[in-house]
C-alpha positions in Angstrom: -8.8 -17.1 21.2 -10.0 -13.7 21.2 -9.8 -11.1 18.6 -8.8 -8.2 19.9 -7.8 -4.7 17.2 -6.3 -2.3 19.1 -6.7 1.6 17.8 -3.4 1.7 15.9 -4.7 -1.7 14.1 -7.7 0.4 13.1 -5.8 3.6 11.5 -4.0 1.6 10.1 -6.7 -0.5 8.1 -8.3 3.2 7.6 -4.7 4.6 6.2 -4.4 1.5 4.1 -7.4 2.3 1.9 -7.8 5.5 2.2 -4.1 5.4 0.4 -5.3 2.6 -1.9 -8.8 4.5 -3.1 -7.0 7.5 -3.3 -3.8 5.7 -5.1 -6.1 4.1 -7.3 -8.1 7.3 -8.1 -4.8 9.1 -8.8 -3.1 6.4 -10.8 -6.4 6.8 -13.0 -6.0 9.9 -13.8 -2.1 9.8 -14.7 -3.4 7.2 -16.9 -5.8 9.0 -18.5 -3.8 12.1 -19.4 -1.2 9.7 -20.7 -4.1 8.4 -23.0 -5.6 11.2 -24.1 -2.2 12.9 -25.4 -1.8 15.5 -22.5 1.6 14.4 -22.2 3.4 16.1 -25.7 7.0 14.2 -25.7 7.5 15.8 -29.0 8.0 19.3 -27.9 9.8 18.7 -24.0 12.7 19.9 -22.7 14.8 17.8 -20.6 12.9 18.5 -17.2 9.8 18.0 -19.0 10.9 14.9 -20.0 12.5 13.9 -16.3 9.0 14.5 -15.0 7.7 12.8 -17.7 9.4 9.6 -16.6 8.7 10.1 -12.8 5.2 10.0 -13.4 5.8 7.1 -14.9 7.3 5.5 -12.3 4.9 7.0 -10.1 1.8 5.2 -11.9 4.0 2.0 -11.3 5.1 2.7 -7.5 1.1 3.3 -7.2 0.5 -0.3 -8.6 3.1 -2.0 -6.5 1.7 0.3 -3.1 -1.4 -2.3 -3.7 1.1 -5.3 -3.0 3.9 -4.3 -1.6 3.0 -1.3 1.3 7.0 -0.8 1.7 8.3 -0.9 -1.5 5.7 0.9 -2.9 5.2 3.7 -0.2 9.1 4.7 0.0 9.1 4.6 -4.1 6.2 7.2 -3.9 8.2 9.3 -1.1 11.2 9.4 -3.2 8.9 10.2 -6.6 7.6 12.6 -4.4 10.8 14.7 -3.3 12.3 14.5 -6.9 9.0 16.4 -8.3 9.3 18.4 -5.9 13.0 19.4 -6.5 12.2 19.9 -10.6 8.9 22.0 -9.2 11.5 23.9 -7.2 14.1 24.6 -9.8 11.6 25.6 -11.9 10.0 28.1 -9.9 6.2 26.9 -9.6 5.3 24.4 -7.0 1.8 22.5 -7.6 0.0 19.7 -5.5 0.9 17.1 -7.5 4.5 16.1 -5.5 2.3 16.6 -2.3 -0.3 13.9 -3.5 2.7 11.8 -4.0 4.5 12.6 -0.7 1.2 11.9 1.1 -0.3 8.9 -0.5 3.7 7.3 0.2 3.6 8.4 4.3 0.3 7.1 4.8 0.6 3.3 2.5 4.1 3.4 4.6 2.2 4.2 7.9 -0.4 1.2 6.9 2.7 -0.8 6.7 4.1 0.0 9.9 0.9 -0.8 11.7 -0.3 -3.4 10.2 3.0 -5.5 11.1 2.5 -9.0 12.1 4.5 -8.0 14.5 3.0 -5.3 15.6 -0.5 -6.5 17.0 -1.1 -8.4 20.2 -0.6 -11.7 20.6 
């Protein structure tokens, strides 16, 4: 039997951990400014709050991305477009719903191509 990775099998090995490096790296630092108190729920107002809680969520979408590629991904995607819609409203747009929007497309594109399915018999 012969072993044969075709290029898409590659990328998509590549995309899954350059997402989960990257994932990691960013679920580190969510952590930490949760940790060291950058994160005042004391003095919020509702949106801060809302954003708050998608980061949240987005630390634990980043964690199941490691396990679950699909789950994980779309949960990031959707974290994603709701920071970006608060960004929006609020006037100021920053990198941080791109970093989520990013890291979900490519542990969803690792998903897609790494389908037992999807390789050669």
């Amino acid at each position: 039997m012969i072993n044969q990775t075709t290029w898409e099998t590659r990328l998509g090995l590549v995309a899954r951990w350059v997402a989960r490096i990257a994932g990691g790296l960013f679920a580190l630092g969510l952590i930490a400014m949760a940790a060291l108190g950058s994160w005042d729920f004391a003095h919020m107002d509702a949106i801060g709050v809302a954003q708050s809680a998608l980061l949240i969520v987005a630390i634990a979408a980043l964690i199941l991305a490691w396990f679950q590629e699909l789950a994980g991904g779309a949960l990031l995607l959707l974290v994603g477009a709701a920071v970006l819609g608060i960004e929006l409203t609020k006037g100021v747009v920053d990198g941080g719903p791109f970093a989520f929007l990013i890291l979900g497309a490519l542990f969803l594109y690792s998903w897609w191509a790494l389908r037992p399915h999807a390789r050669p018999a």
